[in-house]
C-alpha positions in Angstrom: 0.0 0.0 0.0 2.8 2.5 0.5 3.4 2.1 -3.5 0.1 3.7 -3.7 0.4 6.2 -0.9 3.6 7.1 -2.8 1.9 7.3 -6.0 -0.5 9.9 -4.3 1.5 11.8 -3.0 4.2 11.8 -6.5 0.4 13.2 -8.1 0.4 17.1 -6.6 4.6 17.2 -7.4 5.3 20.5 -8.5 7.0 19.5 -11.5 4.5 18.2 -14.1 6.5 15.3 -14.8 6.6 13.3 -11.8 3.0 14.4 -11.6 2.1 13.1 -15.0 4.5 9.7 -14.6 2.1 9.3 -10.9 -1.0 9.9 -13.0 -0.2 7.3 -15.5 1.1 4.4 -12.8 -2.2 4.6 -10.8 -4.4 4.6 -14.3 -2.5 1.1 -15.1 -3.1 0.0 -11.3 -6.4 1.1 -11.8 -7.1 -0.7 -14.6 -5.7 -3.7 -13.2 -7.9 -3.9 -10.1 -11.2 -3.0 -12.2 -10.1 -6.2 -14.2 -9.7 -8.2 -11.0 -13.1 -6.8 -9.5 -14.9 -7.9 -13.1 -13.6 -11.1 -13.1 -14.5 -11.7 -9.6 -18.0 -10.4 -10.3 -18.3 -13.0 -13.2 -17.0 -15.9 -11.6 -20.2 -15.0 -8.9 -22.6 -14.9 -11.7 -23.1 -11.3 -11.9 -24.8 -10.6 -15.2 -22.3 -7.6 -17.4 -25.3 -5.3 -16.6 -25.0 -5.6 -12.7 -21.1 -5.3 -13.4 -21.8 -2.3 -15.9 -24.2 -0.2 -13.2 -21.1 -0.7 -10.3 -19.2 1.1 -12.8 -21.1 3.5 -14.2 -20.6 2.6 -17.6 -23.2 0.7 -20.3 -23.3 -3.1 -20.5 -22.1 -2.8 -23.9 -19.3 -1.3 -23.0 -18.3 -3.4 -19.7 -18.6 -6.7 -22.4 -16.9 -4.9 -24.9 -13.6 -4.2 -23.0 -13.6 -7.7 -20.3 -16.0 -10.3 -22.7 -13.1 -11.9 -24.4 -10.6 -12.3 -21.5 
């Protein structure tokens, strides 16, 4: 967790580019645990609309981006 904390903190640097290179690690972690979270859901039988209304995207677009892993 101190990665993250780290991460955070790197975010409001003053210099734009160990803000921007924080920014960037945390979307990739991001994305990482929403794929984790999905999978999980799926594995519990949660239908891509129940998955797509935690996230507050469309079910088309939840399927569209984890239906094929």
């Amino acid at each position: 967790m101190t990665e993250v904390t780290d991460l955070a903190t790197k975010v409001g640097d003053r210099d734009p580019r160990v803000g921007l290179r924080a920014v960037a690690a945390l979307r990739r972690l991001l994305e990482q645990l929403e794929a984790v979270q999905v999978r999980s859901a799926r594995v519990q039988g949660w239908s891509w609309q129940e998955i797509a209304a935690e996230l507050g995207v469309s079910r088309q677009a939840v399927h569209k981006k984890y239906g094929r892993r």
